[in-house]
N, C-alpha and C positions, 0 to 999 in steps of 0.2 A: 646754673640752671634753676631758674623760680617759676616756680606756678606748677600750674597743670600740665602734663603732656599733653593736652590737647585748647587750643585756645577757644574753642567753643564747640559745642556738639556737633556743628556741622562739619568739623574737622576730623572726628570720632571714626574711624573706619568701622564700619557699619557690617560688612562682610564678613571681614574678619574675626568680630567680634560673636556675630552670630554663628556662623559656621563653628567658631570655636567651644559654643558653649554647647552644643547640640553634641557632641563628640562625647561617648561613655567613659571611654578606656585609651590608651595614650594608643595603642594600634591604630582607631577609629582615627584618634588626632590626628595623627602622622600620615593617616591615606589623604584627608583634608588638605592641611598643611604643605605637604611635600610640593603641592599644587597652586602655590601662594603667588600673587603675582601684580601684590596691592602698590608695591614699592619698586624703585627702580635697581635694586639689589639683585632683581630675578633675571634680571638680564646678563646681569656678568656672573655671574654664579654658575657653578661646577655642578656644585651639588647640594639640595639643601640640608641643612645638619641640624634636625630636629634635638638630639639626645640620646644620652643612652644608662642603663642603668637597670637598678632593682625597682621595679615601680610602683613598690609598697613600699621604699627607702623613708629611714626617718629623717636621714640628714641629704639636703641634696646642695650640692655645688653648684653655683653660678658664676659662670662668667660673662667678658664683655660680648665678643661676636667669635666668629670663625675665623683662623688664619689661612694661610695657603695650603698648609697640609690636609689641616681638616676638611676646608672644600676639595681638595681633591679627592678623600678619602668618604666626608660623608659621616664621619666621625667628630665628636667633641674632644679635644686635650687630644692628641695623638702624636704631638712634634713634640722637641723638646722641652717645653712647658707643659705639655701631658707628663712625659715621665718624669720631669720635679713633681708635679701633684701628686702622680701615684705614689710615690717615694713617701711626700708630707701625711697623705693617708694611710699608709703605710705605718707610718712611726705613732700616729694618732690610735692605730689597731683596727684600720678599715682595710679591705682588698676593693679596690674598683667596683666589684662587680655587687658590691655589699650596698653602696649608695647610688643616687640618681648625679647624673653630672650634664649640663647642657649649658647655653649663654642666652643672653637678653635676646641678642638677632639671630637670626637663624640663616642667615646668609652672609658672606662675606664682604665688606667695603673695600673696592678696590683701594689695591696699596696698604691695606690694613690702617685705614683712616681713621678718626671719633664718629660714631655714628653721629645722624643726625636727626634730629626731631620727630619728622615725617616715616623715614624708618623702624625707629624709635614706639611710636605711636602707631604702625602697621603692624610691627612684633609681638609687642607686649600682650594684646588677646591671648596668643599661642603658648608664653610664658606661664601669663597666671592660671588658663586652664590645663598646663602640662600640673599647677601648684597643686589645684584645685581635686584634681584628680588624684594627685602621688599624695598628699597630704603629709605632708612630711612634720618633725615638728622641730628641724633645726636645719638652718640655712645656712652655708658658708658662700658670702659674696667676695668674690676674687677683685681686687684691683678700684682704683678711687674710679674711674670709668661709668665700673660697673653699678656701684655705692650712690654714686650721684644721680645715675639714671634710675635709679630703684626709688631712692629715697627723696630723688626731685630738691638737689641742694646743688652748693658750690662748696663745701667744704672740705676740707683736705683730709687726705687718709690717716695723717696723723691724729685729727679731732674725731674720725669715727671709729678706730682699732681699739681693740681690747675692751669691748664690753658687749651685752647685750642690746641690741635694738630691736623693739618690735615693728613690727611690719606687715601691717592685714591681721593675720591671725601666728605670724609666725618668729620664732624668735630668731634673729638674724645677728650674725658676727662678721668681722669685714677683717680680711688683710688682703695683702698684697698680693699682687698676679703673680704666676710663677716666672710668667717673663723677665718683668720687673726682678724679681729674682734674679735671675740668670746674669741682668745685667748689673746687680748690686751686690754680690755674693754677701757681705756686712750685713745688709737688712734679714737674712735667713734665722737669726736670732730674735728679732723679733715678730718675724711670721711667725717660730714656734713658740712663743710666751701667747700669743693670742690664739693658735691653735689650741694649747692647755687650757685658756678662759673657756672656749669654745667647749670645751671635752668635760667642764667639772659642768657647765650646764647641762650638755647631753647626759650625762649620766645620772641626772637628776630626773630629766626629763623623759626618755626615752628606756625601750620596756629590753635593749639588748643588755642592759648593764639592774635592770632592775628586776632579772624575771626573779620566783624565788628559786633559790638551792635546793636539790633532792636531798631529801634526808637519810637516802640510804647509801 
């Protein structure tokens, strides 16, 4: 994937992009949003699956798009790849409900396909103003998919894991899907050595590990 998601501005979704930035609060977003109908996603979709979370979160979770649970459900992470996640947050010292968790598309591809461009480029408004809003200041993107689509590369997940990357304004760490998971059980050691990279920056960063101590 090179270049820009969009090949010139007149390919820009124009809609999307203003409707999304006019939106205060991820509620406001989500009444917009849920109404989306820029892409041909909207037509087989269940349900759209905006996000969910603490929407002051400082770390939020991204993944690729919604699977079949979650369009049925309306939910992000809910199948068995939600509960590996919660698990991996879990042992990180998060509860679900501590962080923001949502994906690039907000609709499902049928057959759970790679998204594609146009999609892609109808999304992504809804994304960076869910960013824009939650303000977060640490990103965990799930899966090469998702990495590629963010950061507008071909590169392999082995070349983006375990480090920081910035991204806009935000520092960004990449592993593995938990799907991906599921199906490599072996690779689970190394999602958690990059979860750890992730967590000594967080707590550098962010004010849950930094407030001061009472002194009484």
């Amino acid at each position: 994937m090179q270049g820009s998601l969009f090949a010139d501005d007149e390919q820009r979704p124009p809609l999307c992009e203003n409707t999304a930035s006019a939106a205060s609060d991820l509620a406001l977003l989500f009444d917009t949003a849920k109404e989306c109908h820029a892409c041909r996603l909207a037509e087989t979709r269940l349900n759209f699956v905006f996000g969910e979370g603490n929407p002051s979160a400082e770390l939020v979770v991204i993944g690729e798009a919604p699977g079949a649970e979650e369009d049925a459900s309306g939910r992000p992470f809910v199948g068995r790849s939600g509960q590996l996640l919660d698990k991996i947050l879990l042992a990180a010292g998060f509860v679900r409900e501590e962080v923001y968790i949502c994906n690039i598309l907000k609709c499902r591809p049928p057959g759970n396909r790679n998204p594609v461009q146009d999609e892609i480029g109808s999304c992504m408004p809804w994304l960076l103003r869910q960013l824009q809003i939650i303000n977060p200041k640490v990103i965990l993107i799930l899966g090469k998919v998702a990495a590629n689509t963010i950061f507008e590369n071909n590169l392999s997940l082995g070349v983006m894991r375990g480090k920081a990357t910035r991204w806009k304004e935000y520092e960004c760490f990449i592993t593995y899907h938990p799907a991906a998971l599921l199906r490599n059980p072996h690779w689970k050691r190394g999602c958690w050595d990059d979860i750890q990279v992730m967590m000594r920056h967080y707590d550098k960063l962010c004010t849950r590990n930094n407030a001061p101590e009472n002194e009484n």
